[in-house]
C-alpha positions as CSV (number, residue, x, y, z in Angstrom):
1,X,27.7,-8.2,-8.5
2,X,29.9,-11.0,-10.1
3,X,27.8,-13.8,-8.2
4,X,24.3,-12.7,-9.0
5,X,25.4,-12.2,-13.0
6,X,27.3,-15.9,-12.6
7,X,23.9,-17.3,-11.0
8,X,21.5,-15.4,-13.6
9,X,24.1,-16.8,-16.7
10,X,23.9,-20.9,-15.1
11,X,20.5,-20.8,-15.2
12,X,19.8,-19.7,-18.5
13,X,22.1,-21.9,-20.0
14,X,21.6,-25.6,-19.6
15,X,20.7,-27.5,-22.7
16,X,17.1,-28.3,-23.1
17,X,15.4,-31.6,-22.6
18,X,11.8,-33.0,-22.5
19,X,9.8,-31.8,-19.3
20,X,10.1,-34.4,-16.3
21,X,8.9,-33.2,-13.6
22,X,7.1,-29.4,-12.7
23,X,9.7,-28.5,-10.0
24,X,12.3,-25.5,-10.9
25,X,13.5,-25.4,-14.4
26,X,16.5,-24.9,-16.2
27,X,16.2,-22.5,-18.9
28,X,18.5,-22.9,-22.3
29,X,20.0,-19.4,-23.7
30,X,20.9,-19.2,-27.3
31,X,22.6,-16.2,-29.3
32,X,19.6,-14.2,-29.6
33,X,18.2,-14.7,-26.2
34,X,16.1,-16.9,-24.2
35,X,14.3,-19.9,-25.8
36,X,13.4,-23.1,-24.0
37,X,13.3,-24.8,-20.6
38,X,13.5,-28.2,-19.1
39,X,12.0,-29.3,-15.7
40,X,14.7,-30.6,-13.7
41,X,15.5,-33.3,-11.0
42,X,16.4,-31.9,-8.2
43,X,19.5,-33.7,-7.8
44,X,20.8,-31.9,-11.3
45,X,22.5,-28.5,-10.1
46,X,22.9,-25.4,-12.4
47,X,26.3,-25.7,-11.3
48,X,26.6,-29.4,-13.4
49,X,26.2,-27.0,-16.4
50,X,28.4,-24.2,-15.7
51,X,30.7,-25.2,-18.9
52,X,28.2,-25.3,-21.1
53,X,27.8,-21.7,-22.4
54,X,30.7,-19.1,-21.7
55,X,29.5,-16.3,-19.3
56,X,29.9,-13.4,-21.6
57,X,27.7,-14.9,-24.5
58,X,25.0,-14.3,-21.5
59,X,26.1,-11.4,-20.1
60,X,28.2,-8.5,-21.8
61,X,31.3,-7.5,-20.0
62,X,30.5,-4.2,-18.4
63,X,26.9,-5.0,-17.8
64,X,25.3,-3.4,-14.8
65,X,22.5,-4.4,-13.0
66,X,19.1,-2.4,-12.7
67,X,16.8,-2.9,-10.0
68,X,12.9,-2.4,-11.1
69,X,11.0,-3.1,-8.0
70,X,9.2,-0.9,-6.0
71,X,10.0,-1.4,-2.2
72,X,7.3,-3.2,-0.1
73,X,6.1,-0.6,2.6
74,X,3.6,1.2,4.2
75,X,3.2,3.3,1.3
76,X,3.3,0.6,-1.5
77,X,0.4,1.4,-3.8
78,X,-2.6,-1.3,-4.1
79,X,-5.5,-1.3,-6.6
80,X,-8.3,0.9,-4.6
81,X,-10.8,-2.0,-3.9
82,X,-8.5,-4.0,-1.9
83,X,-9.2,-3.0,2.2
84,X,-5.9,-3.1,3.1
85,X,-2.1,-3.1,1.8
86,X,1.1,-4.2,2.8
87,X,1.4,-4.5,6.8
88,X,4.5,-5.2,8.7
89,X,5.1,-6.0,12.1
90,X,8.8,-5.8,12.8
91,X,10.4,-7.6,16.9
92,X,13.7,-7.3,17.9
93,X,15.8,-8.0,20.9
94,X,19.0,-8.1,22.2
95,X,20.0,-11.2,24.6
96,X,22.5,-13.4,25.5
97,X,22.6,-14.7,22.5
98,X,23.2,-11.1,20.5
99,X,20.7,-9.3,18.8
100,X,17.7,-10.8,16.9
101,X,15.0,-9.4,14.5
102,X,12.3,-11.1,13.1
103,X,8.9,-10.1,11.7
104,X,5.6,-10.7,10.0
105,X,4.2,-9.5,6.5
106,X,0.7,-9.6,4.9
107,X,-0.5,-8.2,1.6
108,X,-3.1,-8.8,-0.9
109,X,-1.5,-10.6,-4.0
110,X,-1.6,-7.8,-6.5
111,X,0.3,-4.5,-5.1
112,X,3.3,-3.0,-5.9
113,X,5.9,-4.6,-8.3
114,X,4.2,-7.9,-8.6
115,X,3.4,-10.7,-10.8
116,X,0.2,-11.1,-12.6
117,X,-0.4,-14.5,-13.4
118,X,-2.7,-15.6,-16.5
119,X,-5.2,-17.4,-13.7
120,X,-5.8,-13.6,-12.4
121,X,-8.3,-13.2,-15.9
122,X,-8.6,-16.5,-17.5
123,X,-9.8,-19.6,-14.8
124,X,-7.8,-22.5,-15.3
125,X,-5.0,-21.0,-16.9
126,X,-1.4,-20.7,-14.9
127,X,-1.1,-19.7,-11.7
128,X,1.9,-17.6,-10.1
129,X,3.6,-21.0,-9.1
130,X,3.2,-22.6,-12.2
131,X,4.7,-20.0,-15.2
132,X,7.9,-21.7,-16.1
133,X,11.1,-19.6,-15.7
134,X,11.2,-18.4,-19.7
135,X,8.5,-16.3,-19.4
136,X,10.5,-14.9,-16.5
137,X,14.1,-14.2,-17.9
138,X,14.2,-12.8,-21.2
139,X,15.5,-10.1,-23.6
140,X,13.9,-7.2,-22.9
141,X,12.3,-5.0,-25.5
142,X,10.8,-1.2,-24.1
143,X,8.8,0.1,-25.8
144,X,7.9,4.5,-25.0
145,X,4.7,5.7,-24.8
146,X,5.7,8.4,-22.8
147,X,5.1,11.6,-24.7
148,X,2.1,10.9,-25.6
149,X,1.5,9.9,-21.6
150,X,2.2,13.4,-20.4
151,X,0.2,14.7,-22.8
152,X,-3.0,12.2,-22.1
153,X,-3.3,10.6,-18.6
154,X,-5.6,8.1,-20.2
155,X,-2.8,7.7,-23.1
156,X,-2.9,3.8,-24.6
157,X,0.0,1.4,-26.5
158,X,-1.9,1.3,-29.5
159,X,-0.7,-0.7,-32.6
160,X,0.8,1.8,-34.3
161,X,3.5,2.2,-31.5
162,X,4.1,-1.2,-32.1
163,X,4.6,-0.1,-35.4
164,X,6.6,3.1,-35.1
165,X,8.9,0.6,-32.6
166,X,9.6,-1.7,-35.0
167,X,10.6,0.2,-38.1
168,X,13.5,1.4,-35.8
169,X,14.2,-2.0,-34.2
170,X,13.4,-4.7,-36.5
171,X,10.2,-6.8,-35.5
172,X,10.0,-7.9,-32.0
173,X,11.4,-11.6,-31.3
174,X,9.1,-14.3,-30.1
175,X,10.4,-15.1,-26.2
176,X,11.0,-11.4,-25.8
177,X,9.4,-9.6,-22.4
178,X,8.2,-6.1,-23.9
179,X,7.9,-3.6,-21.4
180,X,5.8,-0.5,-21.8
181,X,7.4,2.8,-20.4
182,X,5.0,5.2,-19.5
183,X,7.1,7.2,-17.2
184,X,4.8,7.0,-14.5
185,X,6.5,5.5,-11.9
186,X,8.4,8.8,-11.4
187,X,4.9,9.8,-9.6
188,X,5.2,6.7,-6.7
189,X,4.3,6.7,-4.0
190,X,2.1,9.7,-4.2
191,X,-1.6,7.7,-4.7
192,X,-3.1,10.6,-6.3
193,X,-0.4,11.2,-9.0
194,X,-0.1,7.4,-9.4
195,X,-3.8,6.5,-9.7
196,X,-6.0,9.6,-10.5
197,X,-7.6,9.5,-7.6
198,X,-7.0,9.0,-4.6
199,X,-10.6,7.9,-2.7
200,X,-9.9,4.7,-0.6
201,X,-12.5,2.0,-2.2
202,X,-13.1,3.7,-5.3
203,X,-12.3,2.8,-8.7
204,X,-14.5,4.8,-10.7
205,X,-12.3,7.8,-10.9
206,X,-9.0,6.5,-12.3
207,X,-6.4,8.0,-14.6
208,X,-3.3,6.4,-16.0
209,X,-2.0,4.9,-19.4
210,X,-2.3,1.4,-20.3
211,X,-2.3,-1.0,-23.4
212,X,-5.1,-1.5,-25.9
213,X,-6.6,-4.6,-26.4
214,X,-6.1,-4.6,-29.9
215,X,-2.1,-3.8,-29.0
216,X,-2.6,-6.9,-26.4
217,X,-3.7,-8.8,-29.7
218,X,-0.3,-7.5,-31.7
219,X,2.0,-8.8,-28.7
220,X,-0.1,-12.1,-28.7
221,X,1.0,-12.6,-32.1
222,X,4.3,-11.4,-32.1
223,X,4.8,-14.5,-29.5
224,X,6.5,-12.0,-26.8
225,X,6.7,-14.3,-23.3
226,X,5.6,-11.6,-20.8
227,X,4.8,-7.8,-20.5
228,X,5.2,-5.1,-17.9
229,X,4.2,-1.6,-17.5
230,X,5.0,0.9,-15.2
231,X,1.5,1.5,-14.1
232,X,-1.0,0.1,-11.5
233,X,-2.7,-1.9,-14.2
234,X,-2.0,-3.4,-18.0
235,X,-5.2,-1.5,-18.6
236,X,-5.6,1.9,-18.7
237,X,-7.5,3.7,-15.7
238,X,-10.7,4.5,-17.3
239,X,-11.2,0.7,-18.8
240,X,-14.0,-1.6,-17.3
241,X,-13.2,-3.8,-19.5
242,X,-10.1,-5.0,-18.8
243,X,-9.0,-5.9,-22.6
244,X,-5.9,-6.4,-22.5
245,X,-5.8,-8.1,-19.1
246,X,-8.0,-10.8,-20.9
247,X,-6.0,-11.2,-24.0
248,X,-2.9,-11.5,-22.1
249,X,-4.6,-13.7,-19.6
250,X,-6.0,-16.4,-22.7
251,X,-2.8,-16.6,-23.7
252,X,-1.0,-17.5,-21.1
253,X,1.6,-14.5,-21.2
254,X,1.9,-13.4,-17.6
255,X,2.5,-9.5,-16.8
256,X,4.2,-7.2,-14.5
257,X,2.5,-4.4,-13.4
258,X,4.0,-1.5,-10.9
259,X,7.4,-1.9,-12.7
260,X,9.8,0.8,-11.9
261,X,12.7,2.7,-13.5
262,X,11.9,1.6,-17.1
263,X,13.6,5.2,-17.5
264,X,17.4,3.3,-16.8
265,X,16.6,0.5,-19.2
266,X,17.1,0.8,-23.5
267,X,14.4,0.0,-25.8
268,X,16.8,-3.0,-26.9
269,X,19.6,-5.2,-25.6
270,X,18.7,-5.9,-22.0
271,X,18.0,-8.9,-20.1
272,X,14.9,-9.0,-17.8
273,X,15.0,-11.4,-14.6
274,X,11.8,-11.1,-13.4
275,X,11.5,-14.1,-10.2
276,X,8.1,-13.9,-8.1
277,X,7.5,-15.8,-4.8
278,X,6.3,-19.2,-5.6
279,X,2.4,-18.8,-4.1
280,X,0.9,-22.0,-4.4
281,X,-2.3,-21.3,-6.6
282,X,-1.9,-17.6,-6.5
283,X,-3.2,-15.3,-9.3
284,X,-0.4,-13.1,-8.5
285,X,2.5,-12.7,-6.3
286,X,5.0,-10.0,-5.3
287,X,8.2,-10.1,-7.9
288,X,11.7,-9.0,-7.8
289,X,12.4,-7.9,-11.3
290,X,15.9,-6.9,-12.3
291,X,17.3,-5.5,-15.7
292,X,20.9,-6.7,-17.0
293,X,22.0,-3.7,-18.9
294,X,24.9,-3.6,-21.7
C-alpha cells in the first residue's frame, strides 16, 4: 500500500507554475485539499518534488485505500442502446519460454465505472484526454440520497439536499469531487435491478435516481471539480432530457458514473483519485477511481 499512497501524495504536491505544455500535469495540494496544476516537461519527475510537502499533510496516517470501480466483464452493465458491451478474448500458452497470456479487449466508451467527459454533452468542450489531473484527485464530499432512493426508484439530488448537507458540513469547497450515494450499486450486476428494465435496445423503460438539473446548477456554482454517482447515468432513468448531463457538460466539470461502494466512503474527509485511460478525443473512457480514507 505504502507505494501507491507515496505515488498519489508526489503528485499532488509540486508547486504550481504557469501551463507549458498539455502533457501530464503535476497537481499542487494545499491544507485544505487540491487546488492547482501545472503542465510539466517531461524531463521534470514527481520524484524532483518529493521534499516539498511531507507525506502525512496528504495522506493521514492510518489511511486505507477504497477501491470504487466496478470490474470490467462479461457482465459490466452498458447504457441499453449501445449493441454490444465489454468483450474479451483471452490466449495463453506454455512454451519453452514458460507460460504466456495475452489478450484483446473492446468496449463502447461509456460502461461501467468510467469517465464522462464534458465533450460527451457539450461539442467542443474537453475530451477524456484532455481534463487536467485536478478535476481528477480531489477531496471528496458524499453526499446521501439514499433513503429517499429506496423509497422512489426515480428519487433525484435536489437542492435542498444540498442544503440539508451543508448545514451539517459547512458549504462545499470549490475543487471538491462530490459524489452522490444512491446505494444502488449494491444491485450490480443484475441489469434489471440496476436499470429498470432490462430489454436489450430499450431505453424507454428506465428506473434509477439521478441529479436534478437545478441541483447540477447548485454544484456548478459551488465550483466542485467533478461529480460521480453510483448509477448508470448523472440523470435519473425517466429523464429525456438529460439536465444535468448538459449543465455539467457546459461547465466543463467531468463526471463519473457506475461508481461503486460509495457505502465505505464518509460524507467528508476523503481523497478521490479518479485516473481514466487517456483516449485520444474520447467523450468518455473507462476509469479507475480510488478513495483515500482517514
Amino acid at each position: 500500500m505504502r507505494p501507491l499512497l507515496l505515488t498519489a501524495a508526489l503528485l499532488l504536491s509540486a508547486c504550481y507554475r504557469a501551463p507549458v505544455r498539455q502533457d501530464d500535469a503535476i497537481v499542487h495540494t494545499d491544507r485544505v485539499g487540491y487546488h492547482h496544476a501545472y503542465w510539466h516537461d517531461p524531463t521534470i519527475t514527481a520524484a524532483h518534488h518529493a521534499g516539498e510537502v511531507p507525506l502525512a499533510s496528504i495522506v493521514p496516517a492510518g489511511a486505507t485505500l477504497v477501491d470504487l470501480t466496478h470490474v470490467f466483464d462479461e457482465e459490466t452493465i452498458y447504457w441499453p442502446a449501445e449493441k454490444h458491451g465489454f468483450r474479451r478474448e483471452s490466449a495463453e500458452s506454455d512454451g519453452p519460454g514458460g507460460h504466456y497470456a495475452n489478450g484483446r479487449f473492446s468496449t463502447p466508451e461509456h460502461g461501467g465505472t468510467h469517465l464522462d467527459a464534458p465533450s460527451h454533452f457539450a461539442a467542443g468542450k474537453l475530451t477524456a484526454d484532455r481534463v487536467p489531473l485536478p478535476r481528477l484527485m480531489a477531496r471528496a464530499i458524499v453526499i446521501d440520497i439514499s433513503t429517499k432512493a429506496e423509497a422512489n426508484s426515480d428519487a433525484l439530488l435536489e437542492p435542498g439536499d444540498i442544503d440539508a448537507f451543508e448545514k451539517e458540513h459547512g458549504v462545499i469547497e470549490p475543487g471538491s469531487i462530490v459524489m452522490v450515494r444512491t446505494g444502488w450499486a449494491s444491485r450490480w450486476p443484475d441489469r434489471k435491478r440496476y436499470l429498470g428494465d432490462a430489454t436489450v435496445g430499450a431505453t424507454d423503460k428506465l428506473h434509477f435516481p439521478g441529479i436534478s438539473g437545478a441541483a447540477a446548477k447548485r454544484l456548478v456554482e459551488r465550483d466542485v471539480a467533478a461529480v460521480g454517482i453510483d448509477t448508470a447515468s448523472l440523470d435519473h432513468g425517466p429523464s429525456r432530457s438529460f439536465d444535468a448531463h448538459k449543465v455539467f457538460a457546459n461547465a466543463e466539470i467531468p463526471a463519473f458514473e457506475n461508481v461503486a461502494r460509495l457505502d465505505l466512503v464518509p460524507e467528508v474527509g476523503a481523497v478521490v483519485i479518479a485516473l481514466p485511460m487517456k483516449v485520444g478525443g474520447g467523450s468518455g473512457a473507462p476509469v479507475r477511481i480510488v478513495a483515500v480514507v482517514p
